[in-house]
MDAnalysis code that builds the backbone (N, CA, C; Angstrom):
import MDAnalysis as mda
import numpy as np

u = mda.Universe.empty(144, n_residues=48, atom_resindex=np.repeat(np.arange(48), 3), trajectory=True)
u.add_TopologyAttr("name", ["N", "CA", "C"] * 48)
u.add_TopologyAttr("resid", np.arange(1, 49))
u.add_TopologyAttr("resname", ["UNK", "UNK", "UNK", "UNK", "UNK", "UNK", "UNK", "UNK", "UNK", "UNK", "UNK", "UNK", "UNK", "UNK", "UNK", "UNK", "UNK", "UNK", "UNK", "UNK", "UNK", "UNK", "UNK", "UNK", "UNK", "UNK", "UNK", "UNK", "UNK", "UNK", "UNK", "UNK", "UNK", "UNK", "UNK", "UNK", "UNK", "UNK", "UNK", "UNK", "UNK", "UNK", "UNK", "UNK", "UNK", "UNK", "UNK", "UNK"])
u.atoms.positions = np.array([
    [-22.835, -8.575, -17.076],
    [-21.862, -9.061, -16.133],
    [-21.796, -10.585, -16.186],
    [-22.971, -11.498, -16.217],
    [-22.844, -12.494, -16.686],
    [-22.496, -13.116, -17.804],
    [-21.941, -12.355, -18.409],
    [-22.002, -12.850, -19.868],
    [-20.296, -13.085, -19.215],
    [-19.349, -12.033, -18.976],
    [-18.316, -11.959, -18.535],
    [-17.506, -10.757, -18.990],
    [-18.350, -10.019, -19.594],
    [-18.181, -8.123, -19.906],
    [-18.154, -7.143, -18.597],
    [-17.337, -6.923, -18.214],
    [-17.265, -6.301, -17.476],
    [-16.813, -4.873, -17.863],
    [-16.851, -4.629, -19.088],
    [-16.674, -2.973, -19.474],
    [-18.074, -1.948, -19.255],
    [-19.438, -2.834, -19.037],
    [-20.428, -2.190, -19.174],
    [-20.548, -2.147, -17.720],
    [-21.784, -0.647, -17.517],
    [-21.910, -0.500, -16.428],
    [-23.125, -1.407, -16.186],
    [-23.855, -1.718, -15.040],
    [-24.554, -2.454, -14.779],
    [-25.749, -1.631, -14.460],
    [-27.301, -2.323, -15.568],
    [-28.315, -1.511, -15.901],
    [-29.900, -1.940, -14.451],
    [-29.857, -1.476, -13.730],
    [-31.493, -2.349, -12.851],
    [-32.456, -1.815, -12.792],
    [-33.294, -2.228, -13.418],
    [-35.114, -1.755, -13.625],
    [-35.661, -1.480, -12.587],
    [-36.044, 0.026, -12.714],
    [-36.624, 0.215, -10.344],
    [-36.394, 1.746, -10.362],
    [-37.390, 2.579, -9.860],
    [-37.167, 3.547, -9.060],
    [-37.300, 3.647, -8.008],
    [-37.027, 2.521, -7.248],
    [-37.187, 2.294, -5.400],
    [-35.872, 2.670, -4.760],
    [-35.723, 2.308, -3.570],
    [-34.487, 2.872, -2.748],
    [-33.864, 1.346, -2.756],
    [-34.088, -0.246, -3.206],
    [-34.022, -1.235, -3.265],
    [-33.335, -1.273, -4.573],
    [-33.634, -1.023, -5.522],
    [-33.667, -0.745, -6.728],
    [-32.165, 0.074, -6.593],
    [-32.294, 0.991, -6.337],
    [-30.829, 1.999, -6.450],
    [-29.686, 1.195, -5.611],
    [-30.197, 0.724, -4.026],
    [-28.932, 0.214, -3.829],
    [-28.764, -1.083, -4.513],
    [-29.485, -2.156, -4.520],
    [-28.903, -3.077, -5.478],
    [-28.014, -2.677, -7.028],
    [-28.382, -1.620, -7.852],
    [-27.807, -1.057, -8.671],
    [-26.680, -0.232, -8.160],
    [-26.106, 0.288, -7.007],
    [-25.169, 0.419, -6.777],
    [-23.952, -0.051, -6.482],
    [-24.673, -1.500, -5.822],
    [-23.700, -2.277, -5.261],
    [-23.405, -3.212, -6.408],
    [-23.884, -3.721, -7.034],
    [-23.716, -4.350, -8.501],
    [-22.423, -3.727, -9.195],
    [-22.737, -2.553, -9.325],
    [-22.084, -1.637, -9.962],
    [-21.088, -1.421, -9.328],
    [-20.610, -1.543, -8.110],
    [-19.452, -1.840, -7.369],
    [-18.847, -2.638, -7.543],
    [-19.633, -3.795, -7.216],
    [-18.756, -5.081, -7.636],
    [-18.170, -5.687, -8.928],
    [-18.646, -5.056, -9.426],
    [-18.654, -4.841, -11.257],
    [-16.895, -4.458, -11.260],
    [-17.201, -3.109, -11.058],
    [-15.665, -2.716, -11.050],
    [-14.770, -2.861, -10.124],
    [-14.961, -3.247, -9.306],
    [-14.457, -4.091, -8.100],
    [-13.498, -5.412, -9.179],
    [-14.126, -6.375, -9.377],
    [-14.019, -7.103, -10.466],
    [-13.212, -6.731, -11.569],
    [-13.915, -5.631, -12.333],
    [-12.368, -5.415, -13.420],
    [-11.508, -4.931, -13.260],
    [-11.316, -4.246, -11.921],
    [-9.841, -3.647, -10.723],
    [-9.513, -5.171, -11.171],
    [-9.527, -5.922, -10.369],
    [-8.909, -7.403, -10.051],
    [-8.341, -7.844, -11.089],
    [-9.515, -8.374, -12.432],
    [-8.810, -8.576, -13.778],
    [-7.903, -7.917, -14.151],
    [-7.701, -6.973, -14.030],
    [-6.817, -5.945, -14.349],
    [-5.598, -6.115, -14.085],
    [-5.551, -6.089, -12.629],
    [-3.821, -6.274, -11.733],
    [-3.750, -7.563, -11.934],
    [-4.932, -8.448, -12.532],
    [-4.171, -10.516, -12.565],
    [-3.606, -10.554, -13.798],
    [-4.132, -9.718, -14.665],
    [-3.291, -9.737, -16.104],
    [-2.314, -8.994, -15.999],
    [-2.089, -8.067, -15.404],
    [-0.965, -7.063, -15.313],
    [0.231, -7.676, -14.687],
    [-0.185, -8.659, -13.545],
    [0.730, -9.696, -12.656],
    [1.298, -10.599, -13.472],
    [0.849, -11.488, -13.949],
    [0.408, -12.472, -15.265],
    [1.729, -12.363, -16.262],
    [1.889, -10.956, -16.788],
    [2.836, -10.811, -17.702],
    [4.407, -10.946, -16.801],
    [4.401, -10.442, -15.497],
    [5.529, -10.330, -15.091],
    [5.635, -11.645, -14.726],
    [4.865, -12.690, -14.200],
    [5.496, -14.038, -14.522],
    [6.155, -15.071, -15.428],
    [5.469, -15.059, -16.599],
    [5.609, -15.048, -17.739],
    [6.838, -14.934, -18.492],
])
């Protein structure tokens, strides 16, 4: 995700209940995020 790949899912080392929700919510925001990219490029062209 830092790199700025947002096609991958997001990986967190842990079998705790800390562990899962941080890896969930990551993983939310992840695609949360390439929703967004998505409709700004999709917007993007119709300005254009």
């Amino acid at each position: 995700m830092k790199e700025g790949d947002l096609s991958r899912r997001v990986q967190v080392v842990g079998r705790d209940e800390f562990a899962a929700f941080i890896g969930g919510t990551l993983d939310a925001v992840n695609a949360n995020l390439w929703a967004l990219v998505a409709d700004i490029r999709s917007e993007s062209t119709l300005v254009s």
